[in-house]
C-alpha positions in Angstrom: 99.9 141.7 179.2 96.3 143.3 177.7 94.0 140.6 175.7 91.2 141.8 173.7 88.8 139.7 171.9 88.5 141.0 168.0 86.3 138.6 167.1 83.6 135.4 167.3 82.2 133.1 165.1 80.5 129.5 166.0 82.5 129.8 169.5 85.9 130.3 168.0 87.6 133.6 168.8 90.7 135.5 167.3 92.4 137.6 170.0 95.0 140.4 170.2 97.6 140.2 173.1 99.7 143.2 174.0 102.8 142.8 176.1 104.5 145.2 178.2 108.0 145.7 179.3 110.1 143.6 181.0 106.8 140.7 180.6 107.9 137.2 180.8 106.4 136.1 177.3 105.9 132.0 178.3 104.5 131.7 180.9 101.7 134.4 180.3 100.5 132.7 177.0 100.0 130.0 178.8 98.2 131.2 181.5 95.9 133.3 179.1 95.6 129.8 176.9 94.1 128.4 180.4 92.3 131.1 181.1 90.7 131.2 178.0 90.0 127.3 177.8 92.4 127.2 174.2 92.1 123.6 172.9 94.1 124.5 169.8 95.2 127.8 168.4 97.8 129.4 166.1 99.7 132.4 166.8 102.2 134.8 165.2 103.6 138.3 166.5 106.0 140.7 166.7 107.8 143.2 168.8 111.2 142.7 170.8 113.4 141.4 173.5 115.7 143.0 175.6 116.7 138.9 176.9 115.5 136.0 175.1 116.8 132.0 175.4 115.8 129.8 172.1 117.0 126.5 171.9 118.1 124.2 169.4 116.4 120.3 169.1 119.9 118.2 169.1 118.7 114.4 167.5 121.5 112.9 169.6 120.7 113.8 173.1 116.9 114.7 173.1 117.1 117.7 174.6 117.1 121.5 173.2 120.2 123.0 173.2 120.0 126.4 175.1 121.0 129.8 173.1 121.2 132.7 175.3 120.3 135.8 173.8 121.4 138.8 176.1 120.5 141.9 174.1 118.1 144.3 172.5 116.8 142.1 169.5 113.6 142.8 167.3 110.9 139.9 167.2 110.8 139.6 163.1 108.6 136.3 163.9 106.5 134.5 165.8 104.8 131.3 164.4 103.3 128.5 166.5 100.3 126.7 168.0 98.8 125.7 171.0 97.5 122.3 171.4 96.7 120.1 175.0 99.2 118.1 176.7 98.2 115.9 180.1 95.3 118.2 180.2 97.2 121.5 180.1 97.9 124.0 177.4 100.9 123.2 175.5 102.9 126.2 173.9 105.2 125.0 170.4 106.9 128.6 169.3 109.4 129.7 166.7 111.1 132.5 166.5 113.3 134.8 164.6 115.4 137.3 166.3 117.1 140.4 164.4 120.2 141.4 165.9 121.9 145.1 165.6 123.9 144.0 162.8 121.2 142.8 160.7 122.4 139.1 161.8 119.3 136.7 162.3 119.0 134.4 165.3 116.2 131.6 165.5 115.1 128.8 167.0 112.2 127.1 169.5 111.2 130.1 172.0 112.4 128.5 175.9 112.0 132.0 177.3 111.6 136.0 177.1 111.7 139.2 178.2 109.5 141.7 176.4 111.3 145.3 175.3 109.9 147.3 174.3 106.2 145.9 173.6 105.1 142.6 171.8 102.1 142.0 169.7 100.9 138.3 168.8 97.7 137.5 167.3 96.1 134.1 168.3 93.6 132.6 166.6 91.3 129.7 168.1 91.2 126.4 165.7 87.9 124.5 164.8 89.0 121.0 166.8 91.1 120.3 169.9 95.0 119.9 169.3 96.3 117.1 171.6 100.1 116.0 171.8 101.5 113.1 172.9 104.8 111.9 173.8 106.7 110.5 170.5 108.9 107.5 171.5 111.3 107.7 169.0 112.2 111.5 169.7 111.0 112.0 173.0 108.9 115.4 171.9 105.2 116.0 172.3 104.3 115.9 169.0 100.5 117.0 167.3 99.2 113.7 167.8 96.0 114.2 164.9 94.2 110.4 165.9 93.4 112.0 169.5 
């Protein structure tokens, strides 16, 4: 993955992230939201997978339901944020996946493998994002009194 800074105003910073093949989408963003000291950002993109897994919030169990996606698929979008949890980046991504077929595929990003490139802007916010665990669900939600 390539990062270049397009712009800074009053300390906050828009970037451009280029990934290459076969990059493992997850865990670079958060390593470049680390390495960039990212206290709350929004991000979008676009690009593909050759393997993705998205997963599916079931209200029952708790838990995100896996969806394995094993195949070429285009990265129509990319929406989500990055906010602090226990001191760490957090990643909360959506995506939508185009198949072949013109079928559509979507769901919270678990993992992916880039094919052939991916871009995804990410733009710095003004204040910190900070989750925290919700009791009821069991998610770290954007907890906005922190």
């Amino acid at each position: 993955m390539k990062s270049k800074l397009l712009f800074e105003e009053n300390q906050l910073k828009t970037f451009a992230l280029v990934f290459d093949k076969n990059d493992d989408v997850v865990p670079l963003l958060l390593q470049f939201a680390e390495d960039n000291h990212l206290g709350g950002a929004r991000l979008s993109g676009i690009g593909g997978f050759h393997r993705a897994r998205v997963g599916y919030f079931d209200r029952d169990t708790r838990q995100y339901l896996p969806i394995d996606i094993n195949e070429q698929v285009e990265l129509l979008s990319l929406v989500g944020n990055f906010a602090r949890k226990d001191g760490k980046p957090a990643l909360h991504a959506h995506v939508v996946l185009g198949k072949r077929d013109g079928s559509a595929h979507g769901g919270h990003l678990l993992e992916g493998r880039v094919w052939p490139t991916m871009e995804i802007m990410v733009v710095e916010t003004p204040a910190q994002l900070q989750r925290t665990i919700d009791q009821v669900t069991g998610l770290p939600l954007l907890d906005l009194a922190a």
